[in-house]
N, C-alpha and C positions, 0 to 999 in steps of 0.2 A: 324210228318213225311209228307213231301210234295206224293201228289199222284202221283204226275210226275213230274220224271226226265226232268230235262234239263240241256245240255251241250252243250258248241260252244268251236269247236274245228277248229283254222282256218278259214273257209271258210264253217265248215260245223257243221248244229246244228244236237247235237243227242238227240231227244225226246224220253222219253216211260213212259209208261202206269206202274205206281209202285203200285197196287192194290193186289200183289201178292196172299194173303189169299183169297179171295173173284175171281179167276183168271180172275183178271182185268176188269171186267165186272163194268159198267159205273154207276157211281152216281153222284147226283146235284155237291155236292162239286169236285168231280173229274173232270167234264164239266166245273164251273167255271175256276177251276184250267188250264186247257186246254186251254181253249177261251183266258186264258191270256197269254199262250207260242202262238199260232199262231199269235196273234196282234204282238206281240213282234219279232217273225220271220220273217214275212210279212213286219214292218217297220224297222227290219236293214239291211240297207245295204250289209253290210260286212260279210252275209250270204247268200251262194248262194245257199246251196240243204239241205235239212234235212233228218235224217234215222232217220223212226218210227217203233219203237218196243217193246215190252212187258217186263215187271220184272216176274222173278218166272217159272211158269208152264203154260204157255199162252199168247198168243198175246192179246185177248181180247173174252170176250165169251158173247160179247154185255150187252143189260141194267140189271140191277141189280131186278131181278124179289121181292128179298123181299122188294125191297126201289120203285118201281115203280109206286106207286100212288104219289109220290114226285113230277114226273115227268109232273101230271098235270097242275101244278101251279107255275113249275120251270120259275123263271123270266129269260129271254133272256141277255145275255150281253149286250147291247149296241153299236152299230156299225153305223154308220151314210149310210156307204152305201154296207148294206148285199148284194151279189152277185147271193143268192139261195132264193128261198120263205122262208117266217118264217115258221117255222115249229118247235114243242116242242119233237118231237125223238128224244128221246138220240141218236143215230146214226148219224143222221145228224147235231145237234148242235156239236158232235164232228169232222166233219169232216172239212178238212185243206179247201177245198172247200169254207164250209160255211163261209169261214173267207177272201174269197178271195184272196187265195195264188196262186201267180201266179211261185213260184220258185220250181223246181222238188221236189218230195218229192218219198222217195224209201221206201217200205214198207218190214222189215226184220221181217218175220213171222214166229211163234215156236208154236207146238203144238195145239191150239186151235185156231182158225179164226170162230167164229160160230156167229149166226146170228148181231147180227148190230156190232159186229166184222168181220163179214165178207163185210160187205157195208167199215169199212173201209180200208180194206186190199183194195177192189174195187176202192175205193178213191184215192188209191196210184197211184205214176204215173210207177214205177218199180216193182215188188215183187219177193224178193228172199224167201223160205223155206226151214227149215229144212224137212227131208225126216218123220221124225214122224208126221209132220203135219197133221190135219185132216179140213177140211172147210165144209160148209153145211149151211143153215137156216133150223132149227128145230123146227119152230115156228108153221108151221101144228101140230105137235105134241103135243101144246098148245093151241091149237083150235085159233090159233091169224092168221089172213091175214094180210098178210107183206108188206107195201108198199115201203120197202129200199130196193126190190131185183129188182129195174129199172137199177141199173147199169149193174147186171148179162147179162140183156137181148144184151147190147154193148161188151159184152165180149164176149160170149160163142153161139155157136145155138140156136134156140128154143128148140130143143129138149133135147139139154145137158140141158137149161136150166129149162125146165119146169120138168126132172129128179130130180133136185135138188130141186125145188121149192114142187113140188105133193109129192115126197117122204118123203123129209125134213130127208133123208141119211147123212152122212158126208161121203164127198170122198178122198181121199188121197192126197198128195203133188204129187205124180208120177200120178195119174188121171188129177189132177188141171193141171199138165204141157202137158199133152196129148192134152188134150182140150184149151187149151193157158189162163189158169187163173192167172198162173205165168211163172215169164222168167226164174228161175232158181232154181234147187233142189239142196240142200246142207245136208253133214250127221249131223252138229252138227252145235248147238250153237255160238262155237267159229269160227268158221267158217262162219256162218253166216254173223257177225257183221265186219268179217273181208273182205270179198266178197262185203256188202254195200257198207262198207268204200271204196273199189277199185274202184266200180262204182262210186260213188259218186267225189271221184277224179277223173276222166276220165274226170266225168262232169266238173266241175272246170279246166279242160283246155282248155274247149269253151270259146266264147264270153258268156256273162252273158245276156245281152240283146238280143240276136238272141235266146237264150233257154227260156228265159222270155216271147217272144215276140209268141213263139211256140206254150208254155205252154198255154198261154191265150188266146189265138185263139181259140184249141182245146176245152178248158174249159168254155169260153161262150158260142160255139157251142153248147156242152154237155147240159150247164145249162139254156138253150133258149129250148131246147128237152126235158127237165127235170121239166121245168116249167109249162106245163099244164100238163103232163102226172102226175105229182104227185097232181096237185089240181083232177085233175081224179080219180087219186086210193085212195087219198083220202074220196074223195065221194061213192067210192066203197065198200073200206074196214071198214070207221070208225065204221058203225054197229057189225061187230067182235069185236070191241073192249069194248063196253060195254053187250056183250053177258054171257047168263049164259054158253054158250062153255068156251069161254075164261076165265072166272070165273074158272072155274072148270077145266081147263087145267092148270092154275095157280097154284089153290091149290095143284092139282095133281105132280104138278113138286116139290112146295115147302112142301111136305107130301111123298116125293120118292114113288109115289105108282101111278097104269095106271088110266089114266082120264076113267070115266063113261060118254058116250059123248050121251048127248039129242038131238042134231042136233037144238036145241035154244039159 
C-alpha cells in the first residue's frame, strides 16, 4: 500500500498522507515516498495547485516518535538545487517548500495538525479545517525544543504565539481562525475536500504564471528569513535533543504514562 495518495485531476493534484493506523505521523519510507510526489508536481506542467490532505483520523501528528532514531541517518533525496538549508526534520524534508514548489498548494486539514503536522499545515499556502480540528506543538510536553515553529512566529503574534509554543496546548479550528492560522472553518470532511476543490478552481482561472511568479517571490523571501534563523535554533536547541529530558519525554509518551522531568 503506497503511503501517499496521489491524484491529478485536471489541472489540480490531490496529495495525502495515507498513514491512517499510525495518524499519519511521518516515517523514512513515508518522506521518501513524498519527496517523490513534490518533484513530480513541481516538474509538470499541466498541474497548477495541489490539495494536501490526510487519510483516516488526521491530517498529520508529525514524526513518528517510535521510528525516530531512523531519522538520524535518513539519507536526503537528491535534488541538485534544494531551495531551504538541508536539514534531516522529518517536517521539513516533507515540506512542499523543501522541494521548491513554486505552485499554490491549499492545505485541507482534519482533526489532528500537531507538531511537524502543524509546520506543514504552516507550509500551505491556503488552509481550510474541519471545525473538530485541534493544532498545537506539544513537543514541550516531551522535553524536545522545536525548531519547526518559525513559521508560527509569521503567522500569529508573539503572544498568540509563544501560548502555543510555552504551553504546547492544542487549540481549536474556531481559535486557529480567530488568530488568522487558517482561512476557513468547515463542519465536515466532505465538505472539506469539496470547499478545496472550489478554491483550487478559482485559482485555475488565473494566469498560472502571474500566481507562480507571486508564490516565489513570497517563498524566497520567507526562505532567505528562514535561513539563518534555523541554523540559529539550531544551535540553540540541538542540545534538547540529545538530553536525558528528551529521553525520558519520549519514553514517557511511548509508555502512555507523565514524564519524570530532571531538568538534564
Amino acid at each position: 500500500m503506497s503511503l501517499i495518495n496521489y491524484e491529478k485531476r485536471d489541472k489540480i493534484a490531490y496529495i495525502s498522507y495515507n498513514r491512517p493506523e499510525k495518524m499519519n505521523s511521518l516515517s523514512p519510507e513515508m518522506l521518501n515516498e513524498l519527496a517523490q510526489v513534490w518533484l513530480d508536481f513541481r516538474a509538470d506542467d499541466s498541474l497548477w495547485v495541489a490539495v494536501l490532505s490526510g487519510e483516516g483520523k488526521a491530517f498529520c501528528t508529525g514524526a513518528d516518535f517510535a521510528g525516530f532514531g531512523a531519522f538520524d541517518s535518513y539519507p536526503l533525496l537528491q535534488d541538485p538545487t534544494p531551495p531551504t538549508p538541508v536539514s534531516t526534520s522529518p517536517a521539513i524534508l516533507a515540506s512542499p517548500n523543501r522541494y521548491g514548489i513554486t505552485k499554490p498548494v491549499i492545505g485541507a486539514i482534519h482533526r489532528y495538525a500537531l507538531g511537524g503536522g502543524l509546520w506543514l499545515a504552516l507550509e500551505t499556502d491556503i488552509r481550510i479545517a474541519t471545525e473538530d480540528t485541534l493544532f498545537g506543538f506539544p513537543e514541550p510536553k516531551f522535553g524536545n525544543a522545536t525548531k519547526i515553529a518559525l513559521p508560527l512566529l509569521y503567522e500569529v503574534s508573539p503572544a498568540i504565539a509563544y501560548e502555543i509554543l510555552y504551553l504546547g496546548d492544542r487549540i481549536t479550528a474556531k481559535r486557529a481562525y480567530e488568530v488568522g492560522l487558517i482561512n476557513r472553518v468547515v463542519s465536515d470532511r466532505d465538505e472539506l475536500m469539496s470547499t478545496a476543490t472550489e478554491i483550487a478552481e478559482k485559482i485555475c482561472q488565473n494566469g498560472p504564471l502571474a500566481v507562480r511568479t507571486m508564490k516565489e517571490a513570497i517563498m524566497r523571501w520567507r526562505n532567505w528569513m528562514y535561513q539563518g534563523q534555523q541554523v540559529f535554533m539550531e544551535y540553540i536547541c540541538s542540545p534538547s535533543w540529545t538530553s536525558e529530558e528528551f529521553e525520558e519525554g519520549r519514553q514517557a509518551f511511548l509508555e502512555k504514562r507523565k514524564p519524570v522531568w530532571t531538568g538534564k
